[in-house]
N, C-alpha and C positions, 0 to 999 in steps of 0.2 A: 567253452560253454559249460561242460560239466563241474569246473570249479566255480565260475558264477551261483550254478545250482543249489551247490552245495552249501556256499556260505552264506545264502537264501534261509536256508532250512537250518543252520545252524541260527541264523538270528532270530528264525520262526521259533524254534525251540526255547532258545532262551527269551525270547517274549513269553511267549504259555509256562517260562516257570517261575518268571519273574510274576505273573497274574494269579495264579496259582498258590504263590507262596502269601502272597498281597493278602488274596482270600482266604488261607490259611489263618493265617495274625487276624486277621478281623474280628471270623470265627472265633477263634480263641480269645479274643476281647469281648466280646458279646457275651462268652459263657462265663467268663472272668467276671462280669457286670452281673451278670443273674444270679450268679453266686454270692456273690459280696448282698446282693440285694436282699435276699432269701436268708442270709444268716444272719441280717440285721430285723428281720422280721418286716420290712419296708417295703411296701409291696408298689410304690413310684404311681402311686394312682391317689389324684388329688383330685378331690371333687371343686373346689375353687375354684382350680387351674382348666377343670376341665368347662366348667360355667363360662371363664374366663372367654375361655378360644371358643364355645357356641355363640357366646354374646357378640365375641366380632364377627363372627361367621353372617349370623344374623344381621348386621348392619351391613355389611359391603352386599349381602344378598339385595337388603331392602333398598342401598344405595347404587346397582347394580338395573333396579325393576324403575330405579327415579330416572337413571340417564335415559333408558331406554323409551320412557314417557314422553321427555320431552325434546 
């Protein structure tokens, strides 16, 4: 029973550092992206894009209030 335990806690382990490293690397992509972002002086903010996703937002809202009508 006690080796059952043990090799419990050993996969437990190595799951939390397999997750851990996972978020690690991500982390450090994200700051890798911000970086690159900021030296290019490109600040990822598009007013089009952002018009873009209100305008659909706005129609599935309005086609959202039609289903529920009728």
């Amino acid at each position: 029973m006690t080796g059952n335990t043990a090799g419990k806690r050993k996969k437990m382990a190595a799951a939390l550092a397999a997750v851990s490293l996972y978020l690690e690397q991500e982390e450090a992509a994200m700051d890798e992206q911000k970086e690159s972002l900021t030296q290019s002086g490109n600040t990822g903010l598009s007013y089009w894009g952002h018009s873009g996703r209100q305008e659909m937002m706005d129609m599935r809202r309005l086609t959202q209030l039609r289903a529920i009508r009728y």
